[in-house]
C-alpha positions in Angstrom: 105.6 197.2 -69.3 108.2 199.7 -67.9 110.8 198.5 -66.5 110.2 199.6 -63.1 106.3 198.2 -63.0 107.6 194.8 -63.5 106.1 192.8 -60.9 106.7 189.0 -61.0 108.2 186.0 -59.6 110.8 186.9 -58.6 111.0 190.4 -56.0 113.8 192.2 -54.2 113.2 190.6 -50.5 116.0 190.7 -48.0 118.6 188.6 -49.9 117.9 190.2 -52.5 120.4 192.5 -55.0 118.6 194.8 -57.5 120.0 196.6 -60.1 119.2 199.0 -62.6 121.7 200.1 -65.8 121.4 201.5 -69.3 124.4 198.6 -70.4 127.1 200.5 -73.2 130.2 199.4 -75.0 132.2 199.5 -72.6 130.2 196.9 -70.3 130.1 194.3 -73.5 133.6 194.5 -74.1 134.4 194.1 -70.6 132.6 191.4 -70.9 133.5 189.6 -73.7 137.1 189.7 -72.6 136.0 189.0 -68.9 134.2 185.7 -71.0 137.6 184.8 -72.9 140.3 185.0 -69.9 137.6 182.4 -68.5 136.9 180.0 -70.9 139.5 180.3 -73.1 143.2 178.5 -72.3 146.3 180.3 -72.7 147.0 177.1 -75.4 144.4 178.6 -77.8 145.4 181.8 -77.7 149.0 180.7 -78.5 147.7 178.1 -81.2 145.9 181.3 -82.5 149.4 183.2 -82.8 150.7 180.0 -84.4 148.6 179.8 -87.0 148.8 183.4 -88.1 152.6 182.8 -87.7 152.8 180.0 -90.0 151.0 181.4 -92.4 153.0 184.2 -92.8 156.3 182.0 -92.6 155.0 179.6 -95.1 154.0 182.8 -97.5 157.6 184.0 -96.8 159.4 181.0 -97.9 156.6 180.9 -101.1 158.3 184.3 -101.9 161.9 183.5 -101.2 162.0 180.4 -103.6 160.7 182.5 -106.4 158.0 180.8 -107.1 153.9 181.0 -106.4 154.5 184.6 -105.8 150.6 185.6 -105.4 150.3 182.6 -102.9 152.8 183.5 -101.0 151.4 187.5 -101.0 148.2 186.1 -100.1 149.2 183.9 -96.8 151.3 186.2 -95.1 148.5 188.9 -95.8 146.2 186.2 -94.1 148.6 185.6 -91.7 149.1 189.1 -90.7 144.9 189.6 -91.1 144.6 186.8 -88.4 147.5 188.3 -85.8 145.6 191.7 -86.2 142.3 189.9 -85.5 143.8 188.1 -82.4 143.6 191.0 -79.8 140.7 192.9 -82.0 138.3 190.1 -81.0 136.9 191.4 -77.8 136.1 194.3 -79.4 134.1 193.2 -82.2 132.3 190.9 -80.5 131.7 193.3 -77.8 130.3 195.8 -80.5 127.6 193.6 -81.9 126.9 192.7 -78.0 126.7 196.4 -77.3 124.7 196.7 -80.3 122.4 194.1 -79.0 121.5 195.0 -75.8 121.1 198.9 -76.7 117.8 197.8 -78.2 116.4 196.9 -74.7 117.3 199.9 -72.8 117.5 200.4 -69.0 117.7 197.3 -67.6 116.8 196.1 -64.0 118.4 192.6 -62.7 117.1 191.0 -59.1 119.7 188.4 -58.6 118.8 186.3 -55.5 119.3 182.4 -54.4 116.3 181.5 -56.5 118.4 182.9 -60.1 118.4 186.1 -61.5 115.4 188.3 -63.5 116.2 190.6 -65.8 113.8 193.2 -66.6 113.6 195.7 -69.9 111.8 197.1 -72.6 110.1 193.8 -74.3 111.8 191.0 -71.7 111.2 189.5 -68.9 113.7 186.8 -68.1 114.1 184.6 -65.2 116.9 182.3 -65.1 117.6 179.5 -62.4 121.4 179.1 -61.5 121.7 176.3 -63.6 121.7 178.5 -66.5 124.5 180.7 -65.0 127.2 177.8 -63.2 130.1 180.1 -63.0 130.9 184.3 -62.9 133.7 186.0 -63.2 134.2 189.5 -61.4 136.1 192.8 -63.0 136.6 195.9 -61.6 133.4 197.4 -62.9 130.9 193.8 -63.5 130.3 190.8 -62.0 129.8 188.7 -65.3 127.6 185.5 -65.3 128.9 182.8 -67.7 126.9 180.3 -69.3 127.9 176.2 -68.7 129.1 176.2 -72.1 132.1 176.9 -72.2 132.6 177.4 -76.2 129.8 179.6 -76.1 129.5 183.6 -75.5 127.0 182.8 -73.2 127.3 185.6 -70.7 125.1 187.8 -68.4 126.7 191.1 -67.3 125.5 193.1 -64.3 127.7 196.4 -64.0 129.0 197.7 -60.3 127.3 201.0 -61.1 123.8 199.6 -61.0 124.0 198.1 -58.2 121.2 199.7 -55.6 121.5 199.8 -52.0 124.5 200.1 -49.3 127.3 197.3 -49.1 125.5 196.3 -52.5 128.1 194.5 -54.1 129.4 192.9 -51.3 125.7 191.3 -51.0 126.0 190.6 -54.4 129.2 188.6 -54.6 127.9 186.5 -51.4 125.0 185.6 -53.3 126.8 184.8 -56.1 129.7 182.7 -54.6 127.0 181.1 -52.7 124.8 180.0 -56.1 127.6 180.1 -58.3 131.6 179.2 -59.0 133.9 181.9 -59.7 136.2 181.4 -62.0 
């Protein structure tokens, strides 16, 4: 079924947003990172500098004493693997997102007070606002985020699909209305 034959449950009335994008790399890293300013606290990020931090200061004094020489090489090499890592997350992740949601093509989203259907090639997905408690909005996507918080659980509808005039100002009333932004 193409993606614009769907017929279903849920249809563009009224209240109704609709939506319709081919989602790319740049949407999944957007995101992802959209996802981690949300759900994760500036304490894990700095416990996540700490650790690469002592692991490189623990290598260092390893090296300094003279001893354990190829421990010490090999923790502030994992300690400076980690701090690389840190700020390399949101793209990874974001690639093998991207990489995921390529395989479904054009995409179109309804998103109304009932929940939100998304539409592509081999889906048809309807999800209540249960599924989708909280959202976070970007500069180009409004970004559904799942109740778990230590989950990637996220649902991304990009700006640039959004049909229809004073689109996205209908679409953030529905969502502040169904959902919590955080």
């Amino acid at each position: 079924m193409s993606v614009e034959q769907s017929e279903g449950r849920q249809t563009a009335g009224p209240t109704a947003v609709e939506l319709f994008y081919l989602p790319g790399l740049a949407d999944a890293i957007g995101a992802v990172r959209a996802r981690n300013t949300a759900v994760t606290s500036q304490a894990r990020r700095f416990a996540d500098a700490v650790v690469a931090l002592v692991l490189v200061g623990a290598g260092a004094l390893l090296l300094r004493a003279g001893e354990y020489t190829q421990v010490g090489s090999g923790l502030i090499v994992a300690g400076l693997i980690v701090g690389a890592l840190i700020p390399l997350q949101p793209w990874l992740v974001g690639r093998q997102l991207a990489a995921a949601l390529k395989t479904y093509g054009e995409t179109r989203a309804v998103v109304d007070i009932t929940g939100v259907r998304f539409v592509a090639s081999g889906i048809d997905q309807s999800f209540a606002w249960q599924a989708w408690p909280r959202y976070k909005e970007t500069p180009e996507l409004f970004v559904l985020l799942s109740a778990d918080r230590k989950s990637l659980g996220v649902a991304l509808l990009p700006k640039r699909g959004i049909l229809g005039e004073d689109g996205e100002a209908r679409l953030r009333a529905v969502l502040d209305e169904c959902s919590l932004r955080t």
